[in-house]
C-alpha positions as CSV (number, residue, x, y, z in Angstrom):
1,X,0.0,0.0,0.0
2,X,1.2,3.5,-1.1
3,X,1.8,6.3,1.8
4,X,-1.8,8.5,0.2
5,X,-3.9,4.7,1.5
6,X,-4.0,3.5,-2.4
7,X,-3.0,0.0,-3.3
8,X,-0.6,-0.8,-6.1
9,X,-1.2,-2.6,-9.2
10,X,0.0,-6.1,-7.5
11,X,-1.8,-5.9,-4.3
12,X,-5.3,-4.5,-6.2
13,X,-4.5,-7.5,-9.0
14,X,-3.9,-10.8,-5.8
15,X,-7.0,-9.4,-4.2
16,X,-9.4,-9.5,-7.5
17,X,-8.3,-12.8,-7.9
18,X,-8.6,-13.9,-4.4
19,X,-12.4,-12.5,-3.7
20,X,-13.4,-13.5,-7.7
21,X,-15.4,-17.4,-7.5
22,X,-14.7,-18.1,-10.6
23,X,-10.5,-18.4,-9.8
24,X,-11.2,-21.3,-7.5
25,X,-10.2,-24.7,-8.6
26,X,-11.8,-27.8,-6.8
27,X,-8.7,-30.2,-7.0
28,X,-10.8,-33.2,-6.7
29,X,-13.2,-32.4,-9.9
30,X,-9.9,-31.1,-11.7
31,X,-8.5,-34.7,-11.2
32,X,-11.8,-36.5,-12.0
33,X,-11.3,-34.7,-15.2
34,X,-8.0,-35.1,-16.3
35,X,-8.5,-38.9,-15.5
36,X,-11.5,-38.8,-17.2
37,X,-9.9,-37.3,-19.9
38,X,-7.0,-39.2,-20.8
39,X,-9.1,-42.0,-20.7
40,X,-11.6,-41.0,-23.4
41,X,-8.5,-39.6,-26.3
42,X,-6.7,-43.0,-25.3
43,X,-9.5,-44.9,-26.6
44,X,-10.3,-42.9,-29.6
45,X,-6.4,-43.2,-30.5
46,X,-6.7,-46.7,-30.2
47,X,-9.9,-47.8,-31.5
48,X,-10.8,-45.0,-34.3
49,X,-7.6,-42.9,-34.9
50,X,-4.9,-45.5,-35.0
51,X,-6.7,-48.5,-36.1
52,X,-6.1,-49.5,-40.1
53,X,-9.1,-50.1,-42.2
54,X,-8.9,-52.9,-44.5
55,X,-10.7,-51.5,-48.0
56,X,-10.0,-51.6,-51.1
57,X,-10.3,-48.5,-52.1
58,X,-10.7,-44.7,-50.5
59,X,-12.5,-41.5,-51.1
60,X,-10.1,-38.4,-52.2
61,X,-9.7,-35.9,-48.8
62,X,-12.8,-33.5,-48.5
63,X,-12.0,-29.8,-47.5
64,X,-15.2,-28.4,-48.5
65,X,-17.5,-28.0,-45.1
66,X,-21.0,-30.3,-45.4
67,X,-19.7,-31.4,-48.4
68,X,-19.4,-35.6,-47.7
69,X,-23.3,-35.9,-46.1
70,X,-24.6,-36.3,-49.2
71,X,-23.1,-40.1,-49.4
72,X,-22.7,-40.4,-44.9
73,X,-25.3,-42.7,-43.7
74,X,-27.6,-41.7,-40.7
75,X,-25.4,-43.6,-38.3
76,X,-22.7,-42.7,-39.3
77,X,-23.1,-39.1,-39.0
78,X,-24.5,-39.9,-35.2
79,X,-20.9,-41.5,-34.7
80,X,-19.2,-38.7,-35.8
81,X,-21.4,-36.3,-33.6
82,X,-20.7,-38.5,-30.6
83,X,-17.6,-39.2,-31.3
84,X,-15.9,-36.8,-29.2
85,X,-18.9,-35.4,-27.3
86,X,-18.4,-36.6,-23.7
87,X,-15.4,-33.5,-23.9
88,X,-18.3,-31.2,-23.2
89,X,-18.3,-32.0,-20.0
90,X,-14.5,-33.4,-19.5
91,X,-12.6,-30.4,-20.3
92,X,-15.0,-28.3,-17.7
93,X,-14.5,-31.0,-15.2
94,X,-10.9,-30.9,-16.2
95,X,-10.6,-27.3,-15.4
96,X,-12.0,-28.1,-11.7
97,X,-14.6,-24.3,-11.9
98,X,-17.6,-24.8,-10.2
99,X,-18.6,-20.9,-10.6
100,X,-17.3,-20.2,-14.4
101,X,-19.5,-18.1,-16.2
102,X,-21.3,-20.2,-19.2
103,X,-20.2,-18.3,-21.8
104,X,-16.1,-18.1,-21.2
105,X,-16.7,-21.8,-20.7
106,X,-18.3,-22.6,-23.6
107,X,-15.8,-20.7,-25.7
108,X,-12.8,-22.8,-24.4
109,X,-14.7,-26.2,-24.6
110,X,-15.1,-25.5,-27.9
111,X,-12.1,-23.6,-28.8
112,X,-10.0,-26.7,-27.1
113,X,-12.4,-29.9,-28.6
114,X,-12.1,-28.5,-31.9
115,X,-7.8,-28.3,-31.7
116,X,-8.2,-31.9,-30.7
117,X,-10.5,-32.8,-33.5
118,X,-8.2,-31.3,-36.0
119,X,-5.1,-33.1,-34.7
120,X,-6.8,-36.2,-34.0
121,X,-8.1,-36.0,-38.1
122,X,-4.5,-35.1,-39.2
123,X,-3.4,-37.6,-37.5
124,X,-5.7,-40.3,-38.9
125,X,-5.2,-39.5,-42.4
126,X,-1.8,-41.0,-41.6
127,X,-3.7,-44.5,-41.1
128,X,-4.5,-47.1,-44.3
129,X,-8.1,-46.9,-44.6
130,X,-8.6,-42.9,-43.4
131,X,-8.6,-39.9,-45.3
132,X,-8.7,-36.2,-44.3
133,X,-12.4,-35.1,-43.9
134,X,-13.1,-31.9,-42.8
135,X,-16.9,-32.8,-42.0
136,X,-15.4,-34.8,-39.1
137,X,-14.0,-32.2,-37.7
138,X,-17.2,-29.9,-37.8
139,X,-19.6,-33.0,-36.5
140,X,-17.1,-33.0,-33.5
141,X,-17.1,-29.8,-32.4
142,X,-20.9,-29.5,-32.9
143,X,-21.6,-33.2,-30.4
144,X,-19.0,-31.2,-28.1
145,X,-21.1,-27.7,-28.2
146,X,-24.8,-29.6,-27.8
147,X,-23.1,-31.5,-25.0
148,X,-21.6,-28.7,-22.8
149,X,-25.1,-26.3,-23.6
150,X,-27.2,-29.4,-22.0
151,X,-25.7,-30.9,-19.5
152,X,-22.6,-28.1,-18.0
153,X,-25.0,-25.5,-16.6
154,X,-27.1,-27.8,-15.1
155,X,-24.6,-29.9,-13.5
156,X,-22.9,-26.7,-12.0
157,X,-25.8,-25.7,-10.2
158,X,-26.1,-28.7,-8.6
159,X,-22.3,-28.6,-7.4
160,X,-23.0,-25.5,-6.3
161,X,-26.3,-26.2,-4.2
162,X,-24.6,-29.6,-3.0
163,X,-21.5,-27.9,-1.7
164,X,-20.6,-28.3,2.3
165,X,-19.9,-24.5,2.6
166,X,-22.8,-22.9,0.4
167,X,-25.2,-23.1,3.3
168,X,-23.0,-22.0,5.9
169,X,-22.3,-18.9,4.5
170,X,-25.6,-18.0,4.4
171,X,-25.7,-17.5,8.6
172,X,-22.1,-15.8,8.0
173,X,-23.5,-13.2,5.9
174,X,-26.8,-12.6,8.5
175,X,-24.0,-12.5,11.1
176,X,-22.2,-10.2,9.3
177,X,-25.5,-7.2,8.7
178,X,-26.4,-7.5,12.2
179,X,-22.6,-6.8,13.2
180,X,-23.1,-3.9,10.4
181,X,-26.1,-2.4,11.7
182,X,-25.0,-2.6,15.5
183,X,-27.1,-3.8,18.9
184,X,-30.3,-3.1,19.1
185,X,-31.6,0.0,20.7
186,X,-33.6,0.2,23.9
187,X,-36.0,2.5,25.0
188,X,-35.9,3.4,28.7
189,X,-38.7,4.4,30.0
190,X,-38.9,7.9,32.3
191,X,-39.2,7.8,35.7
192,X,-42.9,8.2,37.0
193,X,-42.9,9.8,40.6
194,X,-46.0,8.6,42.4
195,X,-48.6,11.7,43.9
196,X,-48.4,9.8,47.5
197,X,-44.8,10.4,48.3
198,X,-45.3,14.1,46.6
199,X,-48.5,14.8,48.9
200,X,-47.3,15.0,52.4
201,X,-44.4,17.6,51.2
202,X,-47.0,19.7,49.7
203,X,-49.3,19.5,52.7
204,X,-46.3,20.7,55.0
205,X,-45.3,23.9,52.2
206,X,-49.2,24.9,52.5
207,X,-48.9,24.7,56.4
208,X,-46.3,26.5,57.1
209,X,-45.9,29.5,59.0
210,X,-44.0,32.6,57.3
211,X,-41.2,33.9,59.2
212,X,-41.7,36.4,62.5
213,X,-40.0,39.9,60.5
């Protein structure tokens, strides 16, 4: 703190990012995630990615968006679309944010699912069988974005509302306005004086005698 009471950039910088929710990072659901994660890209790799396809023949590589649904099949454009859609609600996880607003999120989830899908589809074209398909790519990111819109906000809520320490602050912060607002006043009463214990002095003053001059 500067000698005129004002705080410097660092120490007005550490305390925004203390007091802002959205900064804290739940180790456990960060882990989950990450496990989670790993998991999932390992099995693509291994199952989709990696794995040869014995044809005898291949399509040339499609770079022209929607162009290869005319000859996809229904299922196989639902494989495609749920081909990478549980990262909707890994990568959040992964990030361990309970409080993230929905928008930044959903931005990164698809900013990040979409790198993947483009690596993991340059890296398939390098398999017998696969060819570079830009329509895989889109249907990707698209399962990703339906899956994060449906089930993230949703499942947020309910980590917040389940959380050990969301209902305890709520007596904290009572706590804290009646500290705010001080004790309660009282009202005391004024003294009534009763007319007996009066009486007897004024009978005497009427009695009395002036003073022989």
């Amino acid at each position: 703190m500067q000698r005129d009471g004002t705080r410097n950039r660092e120490e007005r910088s550490g305390a925004r990012t203390e007091t802002r929710p959205a900064a804290v990072v739940h180790r456990s659901l960060r882990r989950t995630g990450l496990a989670g994660l790993v998991c999932h890209l390992t099995v693509v790799l291994w199952l989709v990615v990696l794995r040869p396809l014995p044809v005898a023949w291949v399509y040339d590589a499609n770079l022209t968006p929607l162009a290869s649904l005319r000859s996809s099949t229904g299922w196989q454009v639902v494989g495609e679309l749920l081909l990478l859609a549980p990262l909707g609600v890994l990568l959040p996880l992964a990030g361990g944010r309970v409080r993230a607003p929905w928008l930044p999120s959903f931005l990164r989830t698809t900013g990040v699912s979409a790198l993947l899908a483009t690596g993991l589809e340059f890296l398939s074209s390098w398999t017998p069988g696969h060819v570079l398909n830009v329509d895989h790519i889109l249907l990707a990111v698209i399962g990703v974005a339906v899956t994060h819109l449906a089930l993230v906000p949703g499942l947020r809520r309910l980590l917040r509302e389940r959380r050990p320490g969301a209902r305890a602050a709520r007596p904290a912060r009572t706590d804290r306005t009646a500290v705010l607002a001080g004790p309660p006043m009282t009202v005391v009463a004024p003294a009534v004086v009763s007319p007996v214990a009066v009486a007897p002095v004024a009978t005497v003053a009427a009695g009395a005698t002036p003073p022989a001059s």
